[in-house]
VEXDREN-2710 file (C-alpha; in Angstrom, 1 decimal):
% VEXDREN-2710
k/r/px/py/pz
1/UNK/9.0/-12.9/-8.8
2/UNK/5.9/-10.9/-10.2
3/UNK/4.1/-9.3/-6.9
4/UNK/0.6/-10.8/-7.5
5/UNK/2.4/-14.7/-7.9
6/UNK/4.2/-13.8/-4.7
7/UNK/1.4/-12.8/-2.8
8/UNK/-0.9/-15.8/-3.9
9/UNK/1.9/-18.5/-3.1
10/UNK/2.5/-17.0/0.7
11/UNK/-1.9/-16.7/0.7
12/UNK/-1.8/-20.5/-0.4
13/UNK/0.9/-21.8/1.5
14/UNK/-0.5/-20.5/4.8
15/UNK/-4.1/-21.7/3.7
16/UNK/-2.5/-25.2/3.3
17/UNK/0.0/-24.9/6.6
18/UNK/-3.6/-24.2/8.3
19/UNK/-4.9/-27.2/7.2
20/UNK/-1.8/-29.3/8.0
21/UNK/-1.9/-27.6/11.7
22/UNK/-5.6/-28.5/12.1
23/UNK/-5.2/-32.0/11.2
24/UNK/-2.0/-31.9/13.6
25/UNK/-4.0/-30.2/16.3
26/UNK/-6.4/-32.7/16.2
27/UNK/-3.9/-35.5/16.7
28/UNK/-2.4/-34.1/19.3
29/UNK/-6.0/-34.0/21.1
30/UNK/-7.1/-37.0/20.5
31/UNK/-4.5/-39.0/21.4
32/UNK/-4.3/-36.5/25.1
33/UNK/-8.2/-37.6/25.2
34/UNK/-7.4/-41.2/24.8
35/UNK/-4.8/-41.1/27.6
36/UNK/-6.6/-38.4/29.9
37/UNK/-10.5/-38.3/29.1
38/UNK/-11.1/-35.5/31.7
39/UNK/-8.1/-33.5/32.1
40/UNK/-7.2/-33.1/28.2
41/UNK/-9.4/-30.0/28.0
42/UNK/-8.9/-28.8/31.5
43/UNK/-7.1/-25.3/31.1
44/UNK/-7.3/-25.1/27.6
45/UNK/-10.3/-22.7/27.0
46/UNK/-8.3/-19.6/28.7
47/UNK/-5.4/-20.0/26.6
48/UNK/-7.7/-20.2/23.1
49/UNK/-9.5/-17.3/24.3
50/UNK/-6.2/-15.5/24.6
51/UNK/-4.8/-16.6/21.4
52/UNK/-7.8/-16.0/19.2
53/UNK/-8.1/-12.4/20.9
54/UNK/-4.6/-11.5/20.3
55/UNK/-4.7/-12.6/16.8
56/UNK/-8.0/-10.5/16.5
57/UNK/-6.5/-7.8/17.5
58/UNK/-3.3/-8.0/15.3
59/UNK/-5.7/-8.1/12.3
60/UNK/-7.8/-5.2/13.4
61/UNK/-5.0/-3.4/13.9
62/UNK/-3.1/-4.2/10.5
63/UNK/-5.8/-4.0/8.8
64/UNK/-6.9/-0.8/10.1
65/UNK/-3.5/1.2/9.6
66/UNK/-3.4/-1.0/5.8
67/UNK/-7.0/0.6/4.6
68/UNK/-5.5/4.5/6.6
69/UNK/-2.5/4.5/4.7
70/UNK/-4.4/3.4/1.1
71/UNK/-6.5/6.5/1.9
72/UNK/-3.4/8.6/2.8
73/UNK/-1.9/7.5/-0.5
74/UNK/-5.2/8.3/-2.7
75/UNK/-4.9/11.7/-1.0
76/UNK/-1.7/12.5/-2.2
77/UNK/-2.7/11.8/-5.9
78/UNK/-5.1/14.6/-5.4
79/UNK/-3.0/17.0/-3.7
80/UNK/0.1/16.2/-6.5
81/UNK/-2.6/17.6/-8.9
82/UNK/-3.3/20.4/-7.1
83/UNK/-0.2/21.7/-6.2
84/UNK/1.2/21.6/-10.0
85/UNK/-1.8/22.9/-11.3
86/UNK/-1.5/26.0/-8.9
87/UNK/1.8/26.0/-9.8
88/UNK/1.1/25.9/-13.4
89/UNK/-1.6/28.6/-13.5
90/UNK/0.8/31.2/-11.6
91/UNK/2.7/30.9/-14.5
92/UNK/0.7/33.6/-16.0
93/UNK/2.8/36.3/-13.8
94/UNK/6.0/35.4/-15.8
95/UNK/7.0/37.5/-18.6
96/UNK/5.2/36.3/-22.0
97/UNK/8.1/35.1/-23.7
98/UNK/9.3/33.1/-20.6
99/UNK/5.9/31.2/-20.3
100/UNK/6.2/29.1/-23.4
101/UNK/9.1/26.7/-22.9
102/UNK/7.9/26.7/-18.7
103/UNK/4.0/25.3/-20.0
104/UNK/6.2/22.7/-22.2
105/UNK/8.3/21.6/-19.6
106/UNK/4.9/21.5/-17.5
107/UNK/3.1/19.1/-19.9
108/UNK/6.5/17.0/-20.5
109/UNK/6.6/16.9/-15.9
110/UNK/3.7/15.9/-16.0
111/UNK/3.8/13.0/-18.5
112/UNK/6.3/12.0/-16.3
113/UNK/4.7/11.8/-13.2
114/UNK/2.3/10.0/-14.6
115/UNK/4.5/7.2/-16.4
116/UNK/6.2/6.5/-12.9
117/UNK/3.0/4.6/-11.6
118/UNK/1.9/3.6/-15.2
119/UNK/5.2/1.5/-14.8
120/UNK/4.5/-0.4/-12.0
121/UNK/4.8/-3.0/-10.7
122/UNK/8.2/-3.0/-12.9
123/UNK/9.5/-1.1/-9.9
124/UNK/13.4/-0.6/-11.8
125/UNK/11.5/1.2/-14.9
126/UNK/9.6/3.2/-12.7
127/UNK/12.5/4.1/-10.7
128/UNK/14.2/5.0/-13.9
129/UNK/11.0/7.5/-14.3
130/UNK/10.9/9.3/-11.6
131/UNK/14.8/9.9/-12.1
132/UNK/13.7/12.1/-15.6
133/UNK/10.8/13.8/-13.0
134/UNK/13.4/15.1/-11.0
135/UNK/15.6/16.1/-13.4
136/UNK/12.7/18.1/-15.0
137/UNK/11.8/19.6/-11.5
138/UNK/15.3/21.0/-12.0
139/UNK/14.7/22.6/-15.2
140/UNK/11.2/24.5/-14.3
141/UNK/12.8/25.6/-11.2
142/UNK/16.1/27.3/-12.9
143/UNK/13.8/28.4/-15.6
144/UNK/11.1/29.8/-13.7
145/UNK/13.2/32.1/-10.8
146/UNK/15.3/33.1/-14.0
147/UNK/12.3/34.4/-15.9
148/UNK/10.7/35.8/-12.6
149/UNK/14.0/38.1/-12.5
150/UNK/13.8/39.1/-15.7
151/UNK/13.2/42.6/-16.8
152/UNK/9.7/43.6/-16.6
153/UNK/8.5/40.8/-14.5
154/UNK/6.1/41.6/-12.0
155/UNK/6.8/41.7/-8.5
156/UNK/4.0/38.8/-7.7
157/UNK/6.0/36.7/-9.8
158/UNK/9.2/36.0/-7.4
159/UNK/6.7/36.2/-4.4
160/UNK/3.7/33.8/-5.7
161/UNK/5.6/31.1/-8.4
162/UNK/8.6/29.8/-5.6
163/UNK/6.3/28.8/-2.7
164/UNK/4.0/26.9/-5.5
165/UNK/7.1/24.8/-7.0
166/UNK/8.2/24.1/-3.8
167/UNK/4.8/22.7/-2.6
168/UNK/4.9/20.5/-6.3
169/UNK/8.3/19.3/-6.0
170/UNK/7.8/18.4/-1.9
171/UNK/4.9/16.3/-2.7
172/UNK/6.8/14.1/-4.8
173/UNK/9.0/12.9/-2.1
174/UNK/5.7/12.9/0.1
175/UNK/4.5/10.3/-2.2
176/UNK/7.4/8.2/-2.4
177/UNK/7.8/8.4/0.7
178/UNK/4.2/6.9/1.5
179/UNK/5.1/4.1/-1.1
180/UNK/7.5/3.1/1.4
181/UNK/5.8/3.5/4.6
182/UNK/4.8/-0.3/5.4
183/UNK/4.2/-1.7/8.9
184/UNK/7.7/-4.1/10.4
185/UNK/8.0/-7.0/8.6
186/UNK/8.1/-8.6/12.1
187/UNK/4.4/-7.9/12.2
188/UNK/3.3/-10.0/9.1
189/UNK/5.7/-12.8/10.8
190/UNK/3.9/-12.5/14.0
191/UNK/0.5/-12.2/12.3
192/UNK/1.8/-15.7/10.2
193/UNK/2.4/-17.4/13.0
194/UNK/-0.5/-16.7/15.2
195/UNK/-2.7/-17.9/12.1
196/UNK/-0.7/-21.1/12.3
197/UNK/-0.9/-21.5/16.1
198/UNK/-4.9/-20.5/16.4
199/UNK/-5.2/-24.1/13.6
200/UNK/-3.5/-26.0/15.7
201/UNK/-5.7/-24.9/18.6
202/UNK/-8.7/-25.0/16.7
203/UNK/-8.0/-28.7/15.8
204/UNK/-7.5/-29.4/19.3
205/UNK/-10.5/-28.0/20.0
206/UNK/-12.0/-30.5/17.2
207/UNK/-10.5/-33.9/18.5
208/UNK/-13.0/-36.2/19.7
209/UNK/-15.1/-36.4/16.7
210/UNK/-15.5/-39.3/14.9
211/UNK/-15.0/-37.7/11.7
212/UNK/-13.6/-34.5/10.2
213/UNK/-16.2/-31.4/9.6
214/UNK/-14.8/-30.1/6.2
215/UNK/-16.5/-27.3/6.4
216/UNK/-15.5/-25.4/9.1
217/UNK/-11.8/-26.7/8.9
218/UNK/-11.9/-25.7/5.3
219/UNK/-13.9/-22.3/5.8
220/UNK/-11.7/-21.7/8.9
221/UNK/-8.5/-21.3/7.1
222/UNK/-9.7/-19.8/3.8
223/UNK/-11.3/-17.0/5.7
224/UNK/-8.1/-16.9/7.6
225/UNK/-5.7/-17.0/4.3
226/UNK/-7.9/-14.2/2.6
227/UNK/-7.9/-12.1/5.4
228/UNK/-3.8/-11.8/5.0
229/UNK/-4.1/-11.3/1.5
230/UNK/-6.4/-8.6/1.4
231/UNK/-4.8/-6.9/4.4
232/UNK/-1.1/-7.6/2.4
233/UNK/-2.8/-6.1/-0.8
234/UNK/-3.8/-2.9/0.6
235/UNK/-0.6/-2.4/1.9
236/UNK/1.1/-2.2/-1.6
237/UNK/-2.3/-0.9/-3.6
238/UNK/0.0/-0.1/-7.2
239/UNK/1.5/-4.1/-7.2
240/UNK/-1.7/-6.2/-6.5
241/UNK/-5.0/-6.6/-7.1
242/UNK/-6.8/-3.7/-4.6
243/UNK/-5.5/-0.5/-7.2
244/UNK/-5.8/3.8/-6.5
245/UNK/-5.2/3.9/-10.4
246/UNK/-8.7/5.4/-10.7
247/UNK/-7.3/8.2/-8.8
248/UNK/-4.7/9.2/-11.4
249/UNK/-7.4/10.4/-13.4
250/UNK/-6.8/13.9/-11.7
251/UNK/-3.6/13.7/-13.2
252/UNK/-4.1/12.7/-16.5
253/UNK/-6.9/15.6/-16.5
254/UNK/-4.6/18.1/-15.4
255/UNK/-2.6/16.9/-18.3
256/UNK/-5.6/17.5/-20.7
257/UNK/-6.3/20.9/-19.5
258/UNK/-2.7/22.5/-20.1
259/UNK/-3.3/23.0/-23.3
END
């Protein structure tokens, strides 16, 4: 199922299980005030507090660590660039005839690199891309220490180039690493359920009224709903909606400039 569907079905089906656990919540209160006027709210402001704080907290919290890892992720977009254009400029040190088919295999990397997010969210073709990546990583690395023991090559070449091609070829496995780095899925359960329980308590909390106030039942669990799906959305920024695509731009001018 595409990403963005998936996301916007769970969004909607907790926005309407709100709604059903409101109205349910509501029931259950006015029927306990029909049967025990005084005592049906006795008690029942501490345990609200309580759930409404804890459920506070587990969206300050997940949304917190969401919008620190989207940052972490931009980052590494950055320093990817970085690191190959260092490693591209020290390819200067290498013996001229080595340095053509290494800046080829360069441009062609990068390509690459680039194509494995331009793929997504068709996670299998991108996958499939970053399969060629490392297979190219392979290539510039024989060819490079090869041509930095070549006759005539500098000394700077064997101690300068390695170091760089290692720090390009780690931050690809930083990076999909950081793809994968979500919170427990235990977490997004727990965060589910305590949206669910705080509409039951909030409709509780409503019984006694002669009629239904719309507006906060209705604001209640759409604030609630979009809350999830923005914290859900930042967690997986190259499938939904919230995007660091802008931030590829330092790769795709590093690709401009290695002319």
């Amino acid at each position: 199922m595409d990403y963005v569907l998936m996301t916007a079905l769970i969004t909607l089906i907790l926005f309407f299980g709100m709604l059903v656990f409101l109205e349910v919540g509501r029931r259950i209160g006015n029927r306990r005030l029909a049967n025990d006027a005084e005592g049906a709210r006795t008690g029942t402001g501490t345990i609200e507090g309580a759930v409404f704080a804890l459920l506070g907290l587990l969206i300050a919290f997940t949304f917190s660590g969401a919008v620190s890892r989207f940052d972490v992720r931009r980052n590494l977009v950055v320093e990817e660039a970085n690191a190959i254009g260092t490693a591209y400029l020290r390819l200067d040190l290498l013996p001229a005839d080595a340095q053509p088919a290494l800046r080829d295999l360069f441009r062609r990397y990068v390509d690459s690199r680039m194509e494995v997010y331009r793929k997504l969210p068709d996670v299998e073709a991108a996958k499939a891309e970053l399969v060629r990546s490392t297979q190219l990583q392979g290539e510039i690395w024989t060819q490079a220490i090869a041509a930095g023991r070549m006759e005539g090559a500098p000394p700077p070449a064997t101690m300068l180039l390695p170091p760089a091609l290692n720090q390009m070829i780690d931050i690809t496995t930083t990076r999909s690493m950081a793809t994968q780095l979500h919170p427990p899925t235990v977490i997004f359960v727990m965060l589910y359920g305590l949206a669910l329980a705080s509409a039951l308590l909030a409709g509780y909390g409503m019984a006694g009224g002669k009629s239904r106030n719309w507006l906060h039942i209705i604001g209640f669990a759409a604030v609630m709903a979009m809350a999830v799906y923005v914290i859900i959305d930042i967690e997986y920024p190259r499938l939904g909606l919230i995007r660091v695509d802008a931030f590829d731009q330092a790769l795709v001018d590093l690709r401009a400039s290695m002319k």
